[in-house]
C-alpha positions in Angstrom: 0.0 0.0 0.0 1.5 3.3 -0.7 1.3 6.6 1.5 -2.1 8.3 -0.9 -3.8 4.9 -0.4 -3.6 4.8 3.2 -4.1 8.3 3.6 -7.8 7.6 1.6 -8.2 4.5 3.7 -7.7 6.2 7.0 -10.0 9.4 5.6 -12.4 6.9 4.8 -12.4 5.4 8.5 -11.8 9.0 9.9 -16.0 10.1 10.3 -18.1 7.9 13.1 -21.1 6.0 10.7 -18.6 5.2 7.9 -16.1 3.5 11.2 -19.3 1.8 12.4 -20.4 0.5 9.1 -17.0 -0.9 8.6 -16.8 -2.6 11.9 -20.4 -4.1 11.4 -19.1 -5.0 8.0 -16.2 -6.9 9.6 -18.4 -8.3 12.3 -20.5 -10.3 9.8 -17.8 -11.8 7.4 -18.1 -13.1 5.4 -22.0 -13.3 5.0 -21.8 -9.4 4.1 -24.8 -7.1 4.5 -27.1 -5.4 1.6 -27.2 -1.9 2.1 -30.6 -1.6 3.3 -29.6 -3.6 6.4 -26.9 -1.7 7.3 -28.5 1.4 6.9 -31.7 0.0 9.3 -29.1 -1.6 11.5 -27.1 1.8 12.2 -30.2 4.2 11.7 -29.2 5.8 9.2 -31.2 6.8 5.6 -30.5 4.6 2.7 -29.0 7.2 0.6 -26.7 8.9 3.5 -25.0 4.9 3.7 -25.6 4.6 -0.2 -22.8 7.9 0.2 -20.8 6.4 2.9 -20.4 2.9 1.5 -19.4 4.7 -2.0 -16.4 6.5 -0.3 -15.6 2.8 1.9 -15.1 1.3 -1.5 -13.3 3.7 -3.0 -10.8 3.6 -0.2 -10.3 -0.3 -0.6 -12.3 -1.1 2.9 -15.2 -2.1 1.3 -16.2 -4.7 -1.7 -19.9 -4.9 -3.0 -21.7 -7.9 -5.3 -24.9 -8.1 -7.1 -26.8 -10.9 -5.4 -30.5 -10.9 -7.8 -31.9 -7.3 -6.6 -29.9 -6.6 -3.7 -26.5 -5.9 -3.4 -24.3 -7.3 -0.4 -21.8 -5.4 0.7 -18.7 -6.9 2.4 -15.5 -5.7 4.6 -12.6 -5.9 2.1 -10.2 -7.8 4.6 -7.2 -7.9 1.8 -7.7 -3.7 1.8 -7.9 -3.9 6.3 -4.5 -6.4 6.0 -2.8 -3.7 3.6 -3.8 -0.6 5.6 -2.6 -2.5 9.0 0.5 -4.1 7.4 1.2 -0.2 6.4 0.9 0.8 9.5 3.3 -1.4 11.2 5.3 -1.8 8.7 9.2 -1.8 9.6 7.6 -1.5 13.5 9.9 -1.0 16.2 12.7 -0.8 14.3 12.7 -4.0 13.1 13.3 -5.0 17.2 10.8 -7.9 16.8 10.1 -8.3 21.2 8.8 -5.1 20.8 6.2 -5.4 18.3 5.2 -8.9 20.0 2.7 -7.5 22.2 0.7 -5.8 19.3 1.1 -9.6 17.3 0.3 -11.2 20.4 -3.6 -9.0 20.6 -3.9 -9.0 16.8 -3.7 -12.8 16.8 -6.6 -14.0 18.9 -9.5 -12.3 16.2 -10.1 -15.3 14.1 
């Protein structure tokens, strides 16, 4: 991932429905959600998260697929594993016992 990239990504994350979709998002992997869901499930109106999902995917947080009329909408984990590897990238120092606490919380997730 370069700097511009994770810059958008991190924009993207940066307002509180657009974090909260995200998270819900990642919460329900790797079902996925349509829109309409997410929008009832967070109370927000259909074409505010219509908006906020638009700028998730353009940031490469968020990948969408036509299922007959709806479309599902899931957390793009390969985009989440770029931003994060970005992010810690070269962490420490390259002093590996340091970073091992950060690893060590990371790992338990899945």
């Amino acid at each position: 991932m370069d700097i511009d990239s994770a810059i958008a990504a991190l924009g993207a994350l940066a307002q509180r429905t657009r974090l909260d979709v995200f998270r819900l998002l990642v919460h329900n992997e790797p079902a996925g959600m349509a829109a309409g869901e997410i929008a009832r499930k967070l109370d927000v109106p259909q074409n505010t998260m219509s908006a906020h999902l638009g700028i998730l995917a353009r940031a490469g947080l968020v990948r969408s697929e036509r299922h007959s009329r709806s479309i599902i909408y899931r957390a793009d984990l390969d985009g989440l594993r770029a931003l994060t590897l970005f992010l810690v990238k070269d962490c420490c120092a390259g002093n590996a016992e340091l970073c091992t606490p950060l690893i060590a919380e990371l790992a338990p997730c899945c």
